[in-house]
N, CA and C atoms as an extended XYZ file, in Angstrom:
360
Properties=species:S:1:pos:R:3:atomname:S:1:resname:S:1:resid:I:1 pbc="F F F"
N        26.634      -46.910       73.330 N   UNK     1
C        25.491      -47.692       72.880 CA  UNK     1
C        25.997      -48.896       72.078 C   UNK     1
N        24.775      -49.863       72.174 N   UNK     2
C        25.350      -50.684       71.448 CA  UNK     2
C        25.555      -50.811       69.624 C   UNK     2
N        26.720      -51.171       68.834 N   UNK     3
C        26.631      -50.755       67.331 CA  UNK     3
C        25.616      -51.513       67.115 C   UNK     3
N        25.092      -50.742       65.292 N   UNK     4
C        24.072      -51.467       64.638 CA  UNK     4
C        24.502      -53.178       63.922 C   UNK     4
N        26.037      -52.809       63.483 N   UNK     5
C        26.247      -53.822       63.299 CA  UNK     5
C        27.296      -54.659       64.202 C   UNK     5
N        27.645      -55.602       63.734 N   UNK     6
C        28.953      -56.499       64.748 CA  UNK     6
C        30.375      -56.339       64.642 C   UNK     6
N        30.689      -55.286       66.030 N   UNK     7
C        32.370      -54.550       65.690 CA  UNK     7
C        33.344      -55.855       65.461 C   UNK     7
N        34.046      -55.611       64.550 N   UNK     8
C        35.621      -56.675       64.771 CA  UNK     8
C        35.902      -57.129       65.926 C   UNK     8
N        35.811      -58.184       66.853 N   UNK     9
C        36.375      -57.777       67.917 CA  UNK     9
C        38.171      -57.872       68.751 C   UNK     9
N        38.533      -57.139       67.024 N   UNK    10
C        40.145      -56.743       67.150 CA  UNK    10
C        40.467      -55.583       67.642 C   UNK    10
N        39.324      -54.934       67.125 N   UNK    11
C        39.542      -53.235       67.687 CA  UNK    11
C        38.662      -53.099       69.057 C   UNK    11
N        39.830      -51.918       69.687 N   UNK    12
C        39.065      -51.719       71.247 CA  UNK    12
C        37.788      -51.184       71.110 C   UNK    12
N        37.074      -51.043       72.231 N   UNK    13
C        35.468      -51.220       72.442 CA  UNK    13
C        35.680      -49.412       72.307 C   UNK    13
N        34.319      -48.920       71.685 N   UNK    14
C        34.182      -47.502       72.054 CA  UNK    14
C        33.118      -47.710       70.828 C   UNK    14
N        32.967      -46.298       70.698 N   UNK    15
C        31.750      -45.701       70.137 CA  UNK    15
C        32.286      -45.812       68.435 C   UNK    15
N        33.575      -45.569       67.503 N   UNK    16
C        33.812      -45.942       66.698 CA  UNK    16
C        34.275      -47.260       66.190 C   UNK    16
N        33.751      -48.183       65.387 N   UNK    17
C        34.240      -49.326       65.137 CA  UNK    17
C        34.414      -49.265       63.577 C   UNK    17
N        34.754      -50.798       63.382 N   UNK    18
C        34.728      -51.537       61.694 CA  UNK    18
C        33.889      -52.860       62.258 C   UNK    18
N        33.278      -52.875       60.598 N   UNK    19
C        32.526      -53.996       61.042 CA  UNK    19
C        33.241      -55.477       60.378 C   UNK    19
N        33.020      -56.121       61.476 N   UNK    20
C        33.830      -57.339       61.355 CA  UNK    20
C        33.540      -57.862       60.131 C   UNK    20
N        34.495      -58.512       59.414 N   UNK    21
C        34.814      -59.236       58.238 CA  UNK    21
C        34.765      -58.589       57.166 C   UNK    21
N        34.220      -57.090       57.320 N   UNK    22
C        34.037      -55.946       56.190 CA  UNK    22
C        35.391      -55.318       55.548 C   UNK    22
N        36.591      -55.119       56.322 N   UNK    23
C        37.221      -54.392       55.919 CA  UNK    23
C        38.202      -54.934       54.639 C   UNK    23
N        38.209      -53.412       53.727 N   UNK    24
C        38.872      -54.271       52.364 CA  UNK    24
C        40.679      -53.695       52.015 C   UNK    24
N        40.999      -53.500       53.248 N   UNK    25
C        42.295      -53.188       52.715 CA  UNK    25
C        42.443      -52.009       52.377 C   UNK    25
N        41.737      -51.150       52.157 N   UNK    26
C        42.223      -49.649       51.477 CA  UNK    26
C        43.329      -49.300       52.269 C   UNK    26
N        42.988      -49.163       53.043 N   UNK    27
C        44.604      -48.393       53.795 CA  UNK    27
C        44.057      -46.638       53.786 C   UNK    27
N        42.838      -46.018       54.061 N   UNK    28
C        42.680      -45.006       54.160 CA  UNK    28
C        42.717      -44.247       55.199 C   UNK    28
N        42.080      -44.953       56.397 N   UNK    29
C        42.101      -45.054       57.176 CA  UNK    29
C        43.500      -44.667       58.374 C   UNK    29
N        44.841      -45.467       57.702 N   UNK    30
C        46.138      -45.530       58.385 CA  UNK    30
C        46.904      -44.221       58.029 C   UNK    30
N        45.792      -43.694       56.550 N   UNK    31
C        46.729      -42.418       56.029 CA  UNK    31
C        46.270      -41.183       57.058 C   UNK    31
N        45.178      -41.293       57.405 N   UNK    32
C        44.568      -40.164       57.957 CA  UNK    32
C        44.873      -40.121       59.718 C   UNK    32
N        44.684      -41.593       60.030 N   UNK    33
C        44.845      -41.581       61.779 CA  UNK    33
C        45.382      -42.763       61.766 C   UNK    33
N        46.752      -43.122       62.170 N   UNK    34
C        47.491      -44.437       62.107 CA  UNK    34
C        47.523      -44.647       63.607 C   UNK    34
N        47.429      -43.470       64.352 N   UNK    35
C        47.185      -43.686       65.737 CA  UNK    35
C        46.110      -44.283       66.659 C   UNK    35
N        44.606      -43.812       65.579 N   UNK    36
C        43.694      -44.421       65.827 CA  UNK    36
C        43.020      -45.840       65.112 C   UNK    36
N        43.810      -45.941       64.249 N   UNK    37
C        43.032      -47.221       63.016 CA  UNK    37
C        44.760      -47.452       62.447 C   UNK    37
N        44.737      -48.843       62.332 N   UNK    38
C        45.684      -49.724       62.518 CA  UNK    38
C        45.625      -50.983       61.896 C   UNK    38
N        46.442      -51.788       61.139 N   UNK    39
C        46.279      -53.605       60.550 CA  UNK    39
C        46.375      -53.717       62.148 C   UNK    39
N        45.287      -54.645       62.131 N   UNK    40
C        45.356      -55.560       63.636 CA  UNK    40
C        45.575      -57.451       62.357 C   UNK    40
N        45.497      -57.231       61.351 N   UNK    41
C        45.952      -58.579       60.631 CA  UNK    41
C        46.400      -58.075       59.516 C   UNK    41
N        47.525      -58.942       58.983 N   UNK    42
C        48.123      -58.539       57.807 CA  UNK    42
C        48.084      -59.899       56.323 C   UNK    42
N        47.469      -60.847       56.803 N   UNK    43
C        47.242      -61.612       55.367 CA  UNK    43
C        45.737      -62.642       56.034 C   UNK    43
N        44.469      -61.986       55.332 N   UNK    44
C        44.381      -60.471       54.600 CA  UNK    44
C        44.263      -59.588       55.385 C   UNK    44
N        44.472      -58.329       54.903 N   UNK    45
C        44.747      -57.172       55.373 CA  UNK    45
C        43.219      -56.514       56.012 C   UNK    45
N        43.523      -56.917       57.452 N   UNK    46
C        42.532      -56.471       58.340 CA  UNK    46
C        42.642      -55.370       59.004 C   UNK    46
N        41.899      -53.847       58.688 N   UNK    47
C        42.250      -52.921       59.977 CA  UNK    47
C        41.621      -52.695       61.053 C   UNK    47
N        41.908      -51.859       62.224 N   UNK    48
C        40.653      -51.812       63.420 CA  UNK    48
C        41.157      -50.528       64.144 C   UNK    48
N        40.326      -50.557       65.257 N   UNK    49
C        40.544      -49.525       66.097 CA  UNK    49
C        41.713      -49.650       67.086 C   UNK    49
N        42.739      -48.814       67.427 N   UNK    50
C        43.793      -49.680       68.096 CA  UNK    50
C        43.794      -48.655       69.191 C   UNK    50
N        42.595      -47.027       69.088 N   UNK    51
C        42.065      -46.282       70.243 CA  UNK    51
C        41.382      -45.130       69.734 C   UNK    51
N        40.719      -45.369       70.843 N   UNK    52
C        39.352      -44.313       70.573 CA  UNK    52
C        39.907      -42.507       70.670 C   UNK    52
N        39.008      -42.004       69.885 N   UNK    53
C        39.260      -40.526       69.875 CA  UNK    53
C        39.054      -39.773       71.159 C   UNK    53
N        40.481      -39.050       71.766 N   UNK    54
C        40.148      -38.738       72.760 CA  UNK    54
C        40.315      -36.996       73.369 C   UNK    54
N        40.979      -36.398       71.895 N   UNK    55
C        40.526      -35.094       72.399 CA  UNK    55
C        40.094      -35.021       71.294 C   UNK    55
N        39.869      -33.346       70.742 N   UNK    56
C        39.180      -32.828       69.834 CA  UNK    56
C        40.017      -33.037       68.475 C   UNK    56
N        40.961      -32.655       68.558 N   UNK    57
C        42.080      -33.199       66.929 CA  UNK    57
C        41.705      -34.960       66.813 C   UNK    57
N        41.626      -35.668       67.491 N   UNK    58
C        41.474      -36.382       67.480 CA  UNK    58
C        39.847      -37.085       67.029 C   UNK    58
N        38.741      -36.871       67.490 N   UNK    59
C        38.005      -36.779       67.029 CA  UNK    59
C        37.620      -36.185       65.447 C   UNK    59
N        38.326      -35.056       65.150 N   UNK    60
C        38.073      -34.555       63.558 CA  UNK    60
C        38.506      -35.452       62.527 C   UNK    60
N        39.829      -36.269       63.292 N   UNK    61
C        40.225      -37.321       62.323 CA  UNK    61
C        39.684      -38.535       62.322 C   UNK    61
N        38.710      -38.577       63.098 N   UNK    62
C        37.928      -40.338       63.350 CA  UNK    62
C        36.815      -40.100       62.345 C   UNK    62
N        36.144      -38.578       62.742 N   UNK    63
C        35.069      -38.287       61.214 CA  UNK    63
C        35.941      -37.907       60.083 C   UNK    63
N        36.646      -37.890       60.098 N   UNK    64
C        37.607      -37.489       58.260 CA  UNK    64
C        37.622      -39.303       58.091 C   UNK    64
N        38.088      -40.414       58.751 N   UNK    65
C        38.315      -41.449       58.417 CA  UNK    65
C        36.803      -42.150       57.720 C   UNK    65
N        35.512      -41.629       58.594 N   UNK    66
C        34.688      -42.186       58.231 CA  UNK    66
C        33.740      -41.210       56.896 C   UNK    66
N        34.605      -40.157       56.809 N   UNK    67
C        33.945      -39.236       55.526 CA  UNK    67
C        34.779      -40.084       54.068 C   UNK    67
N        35.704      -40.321       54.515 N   UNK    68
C        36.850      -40.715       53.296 CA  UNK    68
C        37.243      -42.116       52.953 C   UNK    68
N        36.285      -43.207       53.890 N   UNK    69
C        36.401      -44.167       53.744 CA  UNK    69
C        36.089      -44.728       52.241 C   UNK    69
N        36.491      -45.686       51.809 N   UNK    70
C        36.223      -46.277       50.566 CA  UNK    70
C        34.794      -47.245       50.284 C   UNK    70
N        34.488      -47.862       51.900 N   UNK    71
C        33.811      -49.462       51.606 CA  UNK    71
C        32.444      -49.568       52.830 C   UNK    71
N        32.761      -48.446       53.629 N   UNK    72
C        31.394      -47.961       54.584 CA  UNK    72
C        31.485      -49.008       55.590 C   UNK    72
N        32.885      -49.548       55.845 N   UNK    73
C        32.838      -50.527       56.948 CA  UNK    73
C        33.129      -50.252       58.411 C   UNK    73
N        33.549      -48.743       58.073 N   UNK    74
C        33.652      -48.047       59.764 CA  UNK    74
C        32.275      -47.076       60.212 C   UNK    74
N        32.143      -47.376       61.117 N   UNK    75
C        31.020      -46.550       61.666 CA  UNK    75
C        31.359      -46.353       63.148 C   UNK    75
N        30.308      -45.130       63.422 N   UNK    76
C        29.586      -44.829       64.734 CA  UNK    76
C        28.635      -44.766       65.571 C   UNK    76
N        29.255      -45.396       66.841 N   UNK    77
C        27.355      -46.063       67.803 CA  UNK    77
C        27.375      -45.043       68.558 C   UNK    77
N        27.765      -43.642       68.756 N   UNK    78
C        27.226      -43.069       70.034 CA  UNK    78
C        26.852      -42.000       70.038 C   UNK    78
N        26.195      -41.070       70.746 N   UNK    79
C        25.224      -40.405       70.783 CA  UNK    79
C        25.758      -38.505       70.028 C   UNK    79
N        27.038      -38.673       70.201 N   UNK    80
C        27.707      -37.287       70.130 CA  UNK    80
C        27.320      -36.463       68.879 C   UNK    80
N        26.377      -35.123       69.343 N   UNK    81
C        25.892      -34.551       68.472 CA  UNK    81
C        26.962      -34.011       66.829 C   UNK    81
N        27.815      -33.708       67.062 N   UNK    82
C        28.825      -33.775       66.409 CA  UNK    82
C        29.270      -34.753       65.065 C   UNK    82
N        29.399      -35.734       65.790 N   UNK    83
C        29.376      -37.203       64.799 CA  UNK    83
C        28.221      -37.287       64.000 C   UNK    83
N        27.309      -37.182       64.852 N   UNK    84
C        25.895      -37.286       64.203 CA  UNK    84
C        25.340      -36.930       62.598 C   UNK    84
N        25.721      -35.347       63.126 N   UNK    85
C        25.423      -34.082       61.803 CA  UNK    85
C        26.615      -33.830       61.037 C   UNK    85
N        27.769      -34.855       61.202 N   UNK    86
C        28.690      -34.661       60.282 CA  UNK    86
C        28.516      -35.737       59.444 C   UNK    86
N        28.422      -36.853       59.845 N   UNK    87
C        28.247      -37.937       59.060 CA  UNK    87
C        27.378      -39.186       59.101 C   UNK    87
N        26.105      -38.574       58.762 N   UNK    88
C        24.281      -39.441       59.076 CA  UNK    88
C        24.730      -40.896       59.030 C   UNK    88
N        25.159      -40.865       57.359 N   UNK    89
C        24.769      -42.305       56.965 CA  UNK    89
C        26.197      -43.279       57.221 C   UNK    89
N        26.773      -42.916       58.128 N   UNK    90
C        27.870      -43.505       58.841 CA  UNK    90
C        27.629      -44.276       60.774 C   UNK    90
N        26.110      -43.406       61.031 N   UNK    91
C        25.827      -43.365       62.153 CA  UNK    91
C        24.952      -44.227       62.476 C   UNK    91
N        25.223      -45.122       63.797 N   UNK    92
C        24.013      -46.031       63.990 CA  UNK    92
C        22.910      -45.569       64.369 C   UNK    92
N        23.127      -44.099       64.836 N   UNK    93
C        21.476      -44.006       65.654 CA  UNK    93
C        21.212      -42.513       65.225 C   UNK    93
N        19.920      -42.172       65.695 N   UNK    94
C        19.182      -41.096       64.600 CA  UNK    94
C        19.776      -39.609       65.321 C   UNK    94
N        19.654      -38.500       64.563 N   UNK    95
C        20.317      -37.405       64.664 CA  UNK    95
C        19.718      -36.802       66.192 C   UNK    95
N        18.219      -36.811       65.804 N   UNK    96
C        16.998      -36.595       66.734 CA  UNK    96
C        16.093      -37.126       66.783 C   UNK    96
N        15.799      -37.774       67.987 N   UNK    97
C        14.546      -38.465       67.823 CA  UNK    97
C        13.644      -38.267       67.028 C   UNK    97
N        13.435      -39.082       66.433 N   UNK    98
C        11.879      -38.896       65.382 CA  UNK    98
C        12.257      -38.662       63.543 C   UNK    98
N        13.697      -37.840       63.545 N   UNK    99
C        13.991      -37.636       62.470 CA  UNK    99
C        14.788      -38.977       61.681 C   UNK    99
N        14.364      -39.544       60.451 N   UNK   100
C        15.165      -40.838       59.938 CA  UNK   100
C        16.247      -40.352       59.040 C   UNK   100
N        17.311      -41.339       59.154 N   UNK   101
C        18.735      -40.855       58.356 CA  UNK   101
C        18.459      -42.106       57.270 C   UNK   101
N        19.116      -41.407       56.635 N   UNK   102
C        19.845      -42.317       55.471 CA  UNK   102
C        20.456      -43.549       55.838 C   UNK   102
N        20.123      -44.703       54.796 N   UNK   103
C        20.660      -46.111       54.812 CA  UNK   103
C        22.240      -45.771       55.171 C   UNK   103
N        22.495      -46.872       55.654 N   UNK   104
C        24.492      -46.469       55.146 CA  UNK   104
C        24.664      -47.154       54.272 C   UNK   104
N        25.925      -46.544       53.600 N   UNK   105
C        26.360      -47.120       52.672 CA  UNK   105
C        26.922      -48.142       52.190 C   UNK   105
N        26.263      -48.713       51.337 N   UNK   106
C        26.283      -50.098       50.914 CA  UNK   106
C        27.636      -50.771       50.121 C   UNK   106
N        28.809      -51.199       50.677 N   UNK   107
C        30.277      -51.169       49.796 CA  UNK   107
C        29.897      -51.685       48.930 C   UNK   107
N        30.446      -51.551       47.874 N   UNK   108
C        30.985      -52.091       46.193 CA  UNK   108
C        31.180      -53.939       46.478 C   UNK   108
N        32.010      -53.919       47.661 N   UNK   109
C        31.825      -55.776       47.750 CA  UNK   109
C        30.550      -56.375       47.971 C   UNK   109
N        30.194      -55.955       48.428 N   UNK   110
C        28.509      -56.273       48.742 CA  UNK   110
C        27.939      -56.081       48.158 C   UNK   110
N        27.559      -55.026       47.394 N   UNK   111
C        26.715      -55.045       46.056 CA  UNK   111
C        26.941      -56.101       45.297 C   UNK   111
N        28.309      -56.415       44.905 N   UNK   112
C        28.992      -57.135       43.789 CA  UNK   112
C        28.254      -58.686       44.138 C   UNK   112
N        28.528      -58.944       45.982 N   UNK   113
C        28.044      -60.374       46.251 CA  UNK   113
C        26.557      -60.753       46.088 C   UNK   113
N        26.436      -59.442       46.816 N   UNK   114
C        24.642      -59.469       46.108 CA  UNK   114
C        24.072      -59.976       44.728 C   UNK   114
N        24.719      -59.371       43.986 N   UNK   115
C        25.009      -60.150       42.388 CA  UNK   115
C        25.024      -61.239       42.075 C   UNK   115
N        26.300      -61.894       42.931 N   UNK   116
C        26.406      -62.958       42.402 CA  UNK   116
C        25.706      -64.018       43.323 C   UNK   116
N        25.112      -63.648       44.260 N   UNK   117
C        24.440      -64.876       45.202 CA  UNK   117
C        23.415      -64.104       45.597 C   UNK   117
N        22.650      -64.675       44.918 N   UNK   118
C        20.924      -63.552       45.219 CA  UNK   118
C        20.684      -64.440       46.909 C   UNK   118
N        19.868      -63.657       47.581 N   UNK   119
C        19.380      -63.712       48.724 CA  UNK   119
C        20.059      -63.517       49.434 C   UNK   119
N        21.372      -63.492       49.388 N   UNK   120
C        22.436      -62.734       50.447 CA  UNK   120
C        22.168      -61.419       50.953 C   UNK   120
């Protein structure tokens, strides 16, 4: 499906992304799955998807990346019940029809800009 917001388009296409211009460097991401999330730029320090989760170990670590993230700039667009009920407010689309999830989470940079430039 298509994401809610606009993937990087550094990282390959699939159902997990980062959202472009969001990412802040943590490096959490590279600790947990360096296989799957990767610097695709290094000044500033940009990460992305460098491949999608493709068995099951693999998958547990794409939701550990997006449970443990720092800044809420990785998410998921696709339908997999799994992803879903592990991590709502990470997810672009609803658990079950009809039922509403939680906002996602709003990073600390964005709040902060919000601050300082109202109407942003």
């Amino acid at each position: 499906m298509e994401p809610r917001f606009t993937a990087d388009p550094r990282s390959v296409p699939g159902d997990f992304y980062v959202i472009q211009n969001e990412c802040m460097g943590c490096g959490i991401p590279q600790k947990i799955a360096p296989e799957l999330v990767n610097w695709v730029e290094s000044s500033p320090p940009h990460c992305g998807w460098v491949r999608q989760p493709a068995t099951k170990k693999d998958l547990k670590r794409a939701i550990e990346i997006l449970k443990q993230q720092d800044f809420g700039c990785h998410r998921y667009a696709g339908m997999d019940p799994r992803v879903l009920q592990s991590i709502p407010e990470c997810c672009d689309y609803f658990v079950q029809p009809g039922v509403d999830m939680p906002q996602p989470k709003v990073s600390w940079w964005r709040r902060m800009w919000r601050k300082i430039v109202p109407g942003s």
